[in-house]
C-alpha positions in Angstrom: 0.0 0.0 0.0 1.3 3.8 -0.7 0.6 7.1 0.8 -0.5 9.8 -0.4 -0.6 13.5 1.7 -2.2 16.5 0.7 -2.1 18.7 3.9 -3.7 22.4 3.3 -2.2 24.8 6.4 -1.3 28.4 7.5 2.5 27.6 7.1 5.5 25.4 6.4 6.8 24.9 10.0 3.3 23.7 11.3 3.5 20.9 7.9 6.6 20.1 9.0 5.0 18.5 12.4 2.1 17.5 10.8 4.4 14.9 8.4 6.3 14.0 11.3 3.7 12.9 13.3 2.3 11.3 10.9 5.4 9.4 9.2 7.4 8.5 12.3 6.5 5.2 13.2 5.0 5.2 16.8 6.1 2.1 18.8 3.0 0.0 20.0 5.6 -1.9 22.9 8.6 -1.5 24.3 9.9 -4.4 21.9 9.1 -2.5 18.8 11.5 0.1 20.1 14.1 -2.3 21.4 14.3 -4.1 17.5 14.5 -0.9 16.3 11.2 -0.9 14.4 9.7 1.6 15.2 10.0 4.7 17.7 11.5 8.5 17.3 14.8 9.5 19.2 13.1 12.8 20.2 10.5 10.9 22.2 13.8 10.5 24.8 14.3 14.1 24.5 10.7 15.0 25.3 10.0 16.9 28.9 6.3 16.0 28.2 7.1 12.7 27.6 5.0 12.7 24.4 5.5 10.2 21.6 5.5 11.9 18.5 4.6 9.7 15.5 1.4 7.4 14.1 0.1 3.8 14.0 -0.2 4.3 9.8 3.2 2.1 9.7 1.2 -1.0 11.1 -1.5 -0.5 8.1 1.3 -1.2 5.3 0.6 -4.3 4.0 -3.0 -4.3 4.6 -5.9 -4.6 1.9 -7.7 -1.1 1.8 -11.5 -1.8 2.4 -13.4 0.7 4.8 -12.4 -0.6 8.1 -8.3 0.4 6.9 -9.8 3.7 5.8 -10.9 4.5 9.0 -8.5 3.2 10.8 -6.2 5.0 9.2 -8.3 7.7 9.4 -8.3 7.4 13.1 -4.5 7.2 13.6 -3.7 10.6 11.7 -6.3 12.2 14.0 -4.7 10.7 17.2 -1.3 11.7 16.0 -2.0 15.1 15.5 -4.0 15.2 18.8 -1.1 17.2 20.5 -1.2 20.3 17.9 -4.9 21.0 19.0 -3.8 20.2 22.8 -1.1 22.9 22.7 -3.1 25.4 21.0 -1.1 25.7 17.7 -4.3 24.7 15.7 -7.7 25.4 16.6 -8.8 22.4 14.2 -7.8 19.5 11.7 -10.4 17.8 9.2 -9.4 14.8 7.7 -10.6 12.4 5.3 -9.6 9.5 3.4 -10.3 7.7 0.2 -8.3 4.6 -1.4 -7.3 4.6 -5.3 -6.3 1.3 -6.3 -3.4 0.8 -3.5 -3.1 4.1 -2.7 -4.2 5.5 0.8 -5.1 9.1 0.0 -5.3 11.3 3.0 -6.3 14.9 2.4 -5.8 16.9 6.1 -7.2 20.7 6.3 -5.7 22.9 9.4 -7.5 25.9 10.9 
């Protein structure tokens, strides 16, 4: 399965953490960060203790039907949770669609 991004918002820095959070694979245990598959250094560096990054890495090699769609829906929405919790957007719109094996993912920041 690919990805696709479209992401519509007021400037290039806030982008920036929306691909990161999205693209940087969240570990789901500590094992996934101990084999190295998944997990961002900054996490260690995070006062808050925040993990930046999103479940879409565990969606990879599955089938795209509706329940992937929103699941994948629902990941992008919890991995940007933390830009509406610190007040740097006031909201984020996101939908989905899948093209052959493409995920599309259009995201709209206000």
């Amino acid at each position: 399965m690919e990805n696709e991004f479209a992401i519509v918002s007021p400037s290039d820095e806030i982008k920036q953490a929306i691909i990161s959070s999205l693209v940087c694979r969240k570990a789901r245990n500590e094992s996934d960060r101990e084999e190295g598959k998944a997990g961002w250094w900054g996490d260690y560096l995070e006062e808050s203790h925040r993990e930046i990054g999103s479940f879409l890495w565990t969606l990879e090699r599955s089938i795209l039907n509706e329940q992937v769609l929103s699941l994948a829906k629902n990941y992008a929405y919890e991995s940007l949770a933390w830009l509406k919790e610190e007040k740097i957007l006031d909201s984020i719109e996101i939908s989905t669609e899948a093209e052959e094996n493409t995920l599309r993912m259009e995201i709209r920041c206000y």
